[in-house]
C-alpha positions as CSV (number, residue, x, y, z in Angstrom):
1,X,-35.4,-25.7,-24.2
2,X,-31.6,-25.3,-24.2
3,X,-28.8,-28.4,-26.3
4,X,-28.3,-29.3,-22.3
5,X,-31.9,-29.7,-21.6
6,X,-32.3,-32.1,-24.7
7,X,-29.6,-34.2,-24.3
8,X,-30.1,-35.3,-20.7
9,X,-33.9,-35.8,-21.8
10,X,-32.5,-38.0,-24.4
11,X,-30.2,-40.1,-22.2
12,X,-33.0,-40.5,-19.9
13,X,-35.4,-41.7,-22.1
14,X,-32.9,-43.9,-24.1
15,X,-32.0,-45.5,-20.2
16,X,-35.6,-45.9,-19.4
17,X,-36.2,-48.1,-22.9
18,X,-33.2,-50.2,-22.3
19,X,-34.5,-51.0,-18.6
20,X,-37.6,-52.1,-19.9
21,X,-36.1,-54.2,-23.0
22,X,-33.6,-55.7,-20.1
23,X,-36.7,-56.5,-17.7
24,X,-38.5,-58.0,-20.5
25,X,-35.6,-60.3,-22.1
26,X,-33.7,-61.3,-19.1
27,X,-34.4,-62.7,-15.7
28,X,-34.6,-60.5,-12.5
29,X,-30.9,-61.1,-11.4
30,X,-29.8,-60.3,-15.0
31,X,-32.0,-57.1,-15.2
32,X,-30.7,-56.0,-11.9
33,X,-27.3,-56.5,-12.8
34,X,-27.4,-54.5,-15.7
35,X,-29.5,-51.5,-14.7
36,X,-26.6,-51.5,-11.6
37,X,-24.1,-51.4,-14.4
38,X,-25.8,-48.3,-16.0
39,X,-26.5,-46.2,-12.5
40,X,-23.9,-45.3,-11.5
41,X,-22.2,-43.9,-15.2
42,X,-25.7,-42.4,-16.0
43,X,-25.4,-40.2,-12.8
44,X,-21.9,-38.9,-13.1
45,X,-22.9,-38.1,-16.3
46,X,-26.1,-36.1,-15.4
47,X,-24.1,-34.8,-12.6
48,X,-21.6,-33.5,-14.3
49,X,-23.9,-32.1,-17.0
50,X,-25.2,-30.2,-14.1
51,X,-22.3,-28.8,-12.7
52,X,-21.2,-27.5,-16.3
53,X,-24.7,-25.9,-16.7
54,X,-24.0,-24.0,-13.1
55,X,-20.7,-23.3,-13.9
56,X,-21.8,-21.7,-17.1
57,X,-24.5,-19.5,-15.8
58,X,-22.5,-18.6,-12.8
59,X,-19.6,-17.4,-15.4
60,X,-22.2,-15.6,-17.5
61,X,-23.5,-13.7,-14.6
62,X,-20.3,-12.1,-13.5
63,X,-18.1,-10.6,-16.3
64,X,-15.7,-7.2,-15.8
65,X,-19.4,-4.8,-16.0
66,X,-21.6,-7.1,-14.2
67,X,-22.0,-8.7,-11.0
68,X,-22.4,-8.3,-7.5
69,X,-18.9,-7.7,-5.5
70,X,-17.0,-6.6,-2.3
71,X,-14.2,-4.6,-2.0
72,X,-12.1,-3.8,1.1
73,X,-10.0,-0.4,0.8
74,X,-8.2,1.2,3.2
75,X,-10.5,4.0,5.3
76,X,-7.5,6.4,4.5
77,X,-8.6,6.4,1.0
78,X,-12.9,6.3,1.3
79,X,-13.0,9.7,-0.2
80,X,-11.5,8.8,-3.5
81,X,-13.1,5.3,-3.5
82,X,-16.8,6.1,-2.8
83,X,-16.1,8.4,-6.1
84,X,-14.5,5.6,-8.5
85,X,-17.2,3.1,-7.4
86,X,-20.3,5.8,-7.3
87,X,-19.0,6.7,-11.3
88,X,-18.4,3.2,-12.3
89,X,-21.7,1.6,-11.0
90,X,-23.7,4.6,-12.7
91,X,-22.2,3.9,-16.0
92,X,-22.3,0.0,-15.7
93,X,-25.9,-0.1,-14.3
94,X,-25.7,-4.0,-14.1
95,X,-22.3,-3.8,-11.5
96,X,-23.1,-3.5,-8.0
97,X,-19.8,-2.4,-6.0
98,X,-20.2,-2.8,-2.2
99,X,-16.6,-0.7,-0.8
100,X,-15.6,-1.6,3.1
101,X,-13.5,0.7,4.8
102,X,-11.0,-0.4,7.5
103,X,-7.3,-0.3,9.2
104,X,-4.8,-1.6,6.7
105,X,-4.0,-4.7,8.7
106,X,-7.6,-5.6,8.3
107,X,-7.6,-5.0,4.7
108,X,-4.7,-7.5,4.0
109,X,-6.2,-10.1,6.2
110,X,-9.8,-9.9,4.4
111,X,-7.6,-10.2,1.0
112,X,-5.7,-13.3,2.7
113,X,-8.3,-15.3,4.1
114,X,-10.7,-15.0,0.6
115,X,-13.5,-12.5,2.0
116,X,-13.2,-10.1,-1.0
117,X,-11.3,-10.5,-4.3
118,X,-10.0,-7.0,-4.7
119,X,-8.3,-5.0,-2.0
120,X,-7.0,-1.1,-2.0
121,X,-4.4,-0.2,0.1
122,X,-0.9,1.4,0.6
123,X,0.8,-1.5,1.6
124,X,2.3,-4.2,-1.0
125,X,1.8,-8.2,-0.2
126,X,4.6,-9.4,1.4
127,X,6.7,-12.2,-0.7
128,X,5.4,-14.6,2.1
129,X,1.4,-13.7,1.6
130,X,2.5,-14.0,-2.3
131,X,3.9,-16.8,-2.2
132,X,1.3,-18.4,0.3
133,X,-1.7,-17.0,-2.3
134,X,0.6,-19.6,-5.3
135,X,0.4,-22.4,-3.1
136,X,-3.4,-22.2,-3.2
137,X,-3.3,-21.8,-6.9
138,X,-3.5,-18.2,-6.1
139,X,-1.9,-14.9,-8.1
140,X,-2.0,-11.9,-6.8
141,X,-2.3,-9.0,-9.4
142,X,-1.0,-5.6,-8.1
143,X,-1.8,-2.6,-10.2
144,X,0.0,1.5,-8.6
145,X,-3.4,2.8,-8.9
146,X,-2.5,6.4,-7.5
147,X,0.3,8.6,-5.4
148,X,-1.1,10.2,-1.6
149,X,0.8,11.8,0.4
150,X,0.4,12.2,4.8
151,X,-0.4,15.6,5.2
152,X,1.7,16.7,9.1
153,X,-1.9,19.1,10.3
154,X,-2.2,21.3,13.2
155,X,-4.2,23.5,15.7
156,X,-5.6,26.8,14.2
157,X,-3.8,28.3,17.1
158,X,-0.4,27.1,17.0
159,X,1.6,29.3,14.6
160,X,4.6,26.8,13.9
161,X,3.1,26.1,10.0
162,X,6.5,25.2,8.9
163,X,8.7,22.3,10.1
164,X,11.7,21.1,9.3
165,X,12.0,17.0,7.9
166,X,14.2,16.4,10.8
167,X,11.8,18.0,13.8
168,X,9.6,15.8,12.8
169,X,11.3,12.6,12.7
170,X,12.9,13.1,16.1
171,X,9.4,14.3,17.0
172,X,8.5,10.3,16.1
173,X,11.8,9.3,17.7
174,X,10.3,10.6,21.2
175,X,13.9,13.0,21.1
176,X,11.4,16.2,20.7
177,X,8.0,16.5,23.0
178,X,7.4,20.2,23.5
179,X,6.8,22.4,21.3
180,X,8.9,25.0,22.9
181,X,11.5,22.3,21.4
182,X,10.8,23.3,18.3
183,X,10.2,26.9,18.5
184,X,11.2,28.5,22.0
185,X,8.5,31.1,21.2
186,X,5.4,28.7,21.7
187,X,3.3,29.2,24.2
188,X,2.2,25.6,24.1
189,X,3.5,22.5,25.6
190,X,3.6,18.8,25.6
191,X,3.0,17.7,21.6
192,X,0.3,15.2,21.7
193,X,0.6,13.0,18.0
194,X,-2.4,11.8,17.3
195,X,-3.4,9.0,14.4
196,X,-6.1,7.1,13.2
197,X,-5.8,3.8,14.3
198,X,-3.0,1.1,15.3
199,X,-3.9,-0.9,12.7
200,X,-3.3,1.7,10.5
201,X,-1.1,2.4,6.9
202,X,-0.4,6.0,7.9
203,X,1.5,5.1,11.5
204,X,3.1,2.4,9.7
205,X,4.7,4.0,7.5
206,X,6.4,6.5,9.6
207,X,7.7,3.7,11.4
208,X,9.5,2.4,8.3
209,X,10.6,5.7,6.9
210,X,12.2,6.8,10.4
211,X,13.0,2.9,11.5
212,X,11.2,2.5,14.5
213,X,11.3,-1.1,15.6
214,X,10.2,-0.8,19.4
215,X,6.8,1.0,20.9
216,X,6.3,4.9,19.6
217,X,6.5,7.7,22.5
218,X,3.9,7.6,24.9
219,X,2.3,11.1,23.9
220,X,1.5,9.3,20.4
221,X,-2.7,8.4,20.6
222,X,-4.7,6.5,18.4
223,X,-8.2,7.4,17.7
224,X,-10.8,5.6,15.0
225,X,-10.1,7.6,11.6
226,X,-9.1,9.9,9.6
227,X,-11.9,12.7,10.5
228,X,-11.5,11.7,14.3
229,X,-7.9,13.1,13.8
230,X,-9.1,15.9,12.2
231,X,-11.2,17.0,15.3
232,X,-9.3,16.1,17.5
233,X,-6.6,18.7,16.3
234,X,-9.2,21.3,15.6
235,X,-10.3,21.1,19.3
236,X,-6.4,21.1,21.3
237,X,-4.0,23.6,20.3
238,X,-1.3,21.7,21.4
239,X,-2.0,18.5,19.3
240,X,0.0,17.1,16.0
241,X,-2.3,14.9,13.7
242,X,-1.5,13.0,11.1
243,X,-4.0,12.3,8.2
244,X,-4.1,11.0,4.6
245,X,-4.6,13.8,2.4
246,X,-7.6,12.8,0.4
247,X,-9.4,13.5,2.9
248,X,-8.8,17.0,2.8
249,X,-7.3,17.8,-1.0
250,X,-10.8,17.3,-2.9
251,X,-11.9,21.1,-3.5
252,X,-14.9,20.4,-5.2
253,X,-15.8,18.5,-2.0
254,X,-17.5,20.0,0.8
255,X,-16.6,17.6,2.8
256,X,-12.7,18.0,2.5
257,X,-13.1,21.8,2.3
258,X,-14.5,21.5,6.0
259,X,-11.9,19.4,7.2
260,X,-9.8,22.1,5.8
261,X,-11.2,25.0,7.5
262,X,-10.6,23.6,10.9
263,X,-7.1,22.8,10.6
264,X,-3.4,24.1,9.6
265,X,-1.9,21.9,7.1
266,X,1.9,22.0,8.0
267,X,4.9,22.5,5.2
268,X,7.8,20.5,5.6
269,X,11.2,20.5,4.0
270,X,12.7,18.2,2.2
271,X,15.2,15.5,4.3
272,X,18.5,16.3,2.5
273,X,17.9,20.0,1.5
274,X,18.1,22.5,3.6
275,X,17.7,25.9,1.2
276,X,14.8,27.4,3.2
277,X,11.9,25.7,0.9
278,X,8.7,24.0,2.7
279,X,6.4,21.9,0.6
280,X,2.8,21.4,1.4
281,X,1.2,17.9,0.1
282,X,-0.5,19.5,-2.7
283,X,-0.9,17.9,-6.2
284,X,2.3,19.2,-7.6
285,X,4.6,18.7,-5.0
286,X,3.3,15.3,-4.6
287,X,4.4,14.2,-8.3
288,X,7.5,15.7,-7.7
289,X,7.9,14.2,-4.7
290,X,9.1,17.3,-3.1
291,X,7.0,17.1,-0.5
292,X,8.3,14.0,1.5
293,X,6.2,12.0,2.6
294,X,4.3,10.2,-0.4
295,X,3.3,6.8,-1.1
296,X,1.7,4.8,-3.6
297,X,-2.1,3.6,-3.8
298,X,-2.5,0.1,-4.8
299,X,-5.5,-1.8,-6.1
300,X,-4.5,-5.6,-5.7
301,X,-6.9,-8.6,-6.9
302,X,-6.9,-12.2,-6.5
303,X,-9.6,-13.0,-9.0
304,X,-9.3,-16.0,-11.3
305,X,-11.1,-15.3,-14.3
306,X,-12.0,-11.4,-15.7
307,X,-14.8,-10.9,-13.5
308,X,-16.1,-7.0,-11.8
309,X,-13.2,-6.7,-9.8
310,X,-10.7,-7.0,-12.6
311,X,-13.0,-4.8,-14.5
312,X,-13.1,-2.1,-11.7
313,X,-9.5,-2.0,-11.4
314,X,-8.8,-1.8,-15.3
315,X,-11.4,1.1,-15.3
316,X,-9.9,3.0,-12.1
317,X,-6.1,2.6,-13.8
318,X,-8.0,3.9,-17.2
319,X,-8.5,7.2,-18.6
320,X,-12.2,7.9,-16.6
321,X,-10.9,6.4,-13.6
322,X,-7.8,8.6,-13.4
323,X,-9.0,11.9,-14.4
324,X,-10.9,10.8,-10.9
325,X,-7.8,10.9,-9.3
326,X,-6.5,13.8,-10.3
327,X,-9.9,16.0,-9.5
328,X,-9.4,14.4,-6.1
329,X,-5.9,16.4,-5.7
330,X,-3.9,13.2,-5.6
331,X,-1.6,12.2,-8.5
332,X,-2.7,9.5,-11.2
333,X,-0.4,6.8,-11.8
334,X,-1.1,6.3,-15.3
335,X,-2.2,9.5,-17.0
336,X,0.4,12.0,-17.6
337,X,-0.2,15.8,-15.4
338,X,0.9,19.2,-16.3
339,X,2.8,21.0,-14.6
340,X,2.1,24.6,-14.9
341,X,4.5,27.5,-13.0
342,X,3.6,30.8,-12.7
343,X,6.0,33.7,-11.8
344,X,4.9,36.3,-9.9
345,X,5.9,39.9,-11.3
């Protein structure tokens, strides 16, 4: 029997022998009186004795290796995800890690309206959802978890595998919409761009890098995901997709390697540079940024206490978690990568 146990035995069998001393002493209005008297502060007392015991074994059942949590991460990153959660529940056997994939929007709202605690995405809160999370008591903890990149991919027939930063921003400005536009060679026509969803982190942000503000072209097409883009493009030469690169930088993944096969990754130059250099989103042109379309991943919690989701996120930012990252051919944020050139003789 546990201290709590023994004191509220003690209380109620201290109460009991006062209510029969009181019955046998007094008269029945007296009695009545004082047992009334001693009701109601004996029950907020049990009461609260009884919320501090839950409380305590609530606390004590959830801690930053235990416990039984839901994420919600953006589907762009699911490949690297599934990874850090698989590794982290199989060393911490008493953590269960339930990961949800979806469009970014929905991500943000899930975070917002309390249905997970910890959220991954490409996409900061807003200083309005920050400050709207502090009016509820609420911080919101933002850790730059990794660096992706959106990887331009194209038909295994169409032989324009280089393209210029410019091409395809007026490409996104609707200014370019045949791709005898940008090479009078093609033999192909209308350029259909096709994404993953409207909802989605990787259309946004080539409406902020490029400053769209109205609705994009109407040869631009949404499908579901990220491997939906992926065959779609494999199955219409004259299609331009646009996918996060996770999904197709792992090479120890078979998965990623035959997303690769179907599809030409396109190199694109940099947007003030014009000296003849293309950069593919691979690893190292990605921490130098050379390639130019990069972003940051972010793991974002609203947890009040250092429960699994704080413990998750410390882990992926660690050393184990990182070395993650950087098998997956994205960059870490927090471990340092080497950079190794080799000159061909």
């Amino acid at each position: 029997m546990n201290r709590v146990s023994v004191i509220q035995n003690f209380i109620i069998i201290a109460c009991q022998k006062k209510y029969f001393t009181a019955c046998n002493v007094v008269d029945k209005h007296i009695s009545h009186t004082l047992i009334s008297s001693l009701r109601y502060p004996l029950i907020g007392l049990l009461l609260f004795m009884v919320s501090c015991t839950g409380g305590s074994k609530s606390g004590l059942n959830e801690t930053p290796t235990r416990g039984n949590i839901k994420i919600s991460a953006d589907e762009s990153f699911q490949p690297l995800i599934d990874t850090e959660v698989f590794t982290f529940t199989h060393l911490y056997n008493n953590a269960k890690i339930k990961p949800g994939y979806k469009p970014e929007y929905d991500v943000i709202n899930d975070f917002m309206n309390d249905s997970v605690k910890v959220i991954c995405t490409s996409k900061k809160l807003t200083d309005y959802q920050i400050q709207y999370l502090r009016d509820t008591q609420i911080i919101a903890r933002t850790s730059t978890y990794a660096y992706d990149a959106l990887a331009i991919v194209t038909n295994k027939e169409n032989k324009d595998s280089l393209l210029k930063y410019n091409t395809i921003k007026e490409i996104f400005l609707g200014k370019i919409s045949n791709w005898k536009e940008v090479n009078p060679k093609s033999k192909l026509g209308d350029i259909r761009v096709i994404f993953d969803n409207t909802k989605s982190g990787n259309i946004r942000y080539f409406k902020e890098l490029f400053e769209i503000k109205d609705s994009l072209s109407g040869n631009f097409f949404a499908v579901n995901s990220n491997p939906e883009v992926i065959d779609f493009v494999s199955r219409n030469p004259d299609a331009l997709g646009i996918v996060s690169v996770n999904w197709i930088s792992d090479k120890d993944d078979s998965l990623s390697m035959s997303f690769i096969k179907k599809i030409n990754v396109v190199a694109v130059s940099q947007q003030y540079i014009n000296d003849g250099s293309y950069y593919r989103p691979q690893q190292g042109f990605i921490f130098t940024k050379e390639y130019p379309f990069v972003r940051d991943i972010y793991l974002i919690s609203r947890e009040t206490f250092a429960g699994l989701g704080s413990g998750f996120i410390n882990w992926a930012c660690g050393e184990q978690g990182q070395r993650i990252v950087r098998t997956s051919g994205l960059v870490p944020a927090t471990m340092p990568i080497r950079l190794v050139q080799i000159k061909k003789q």
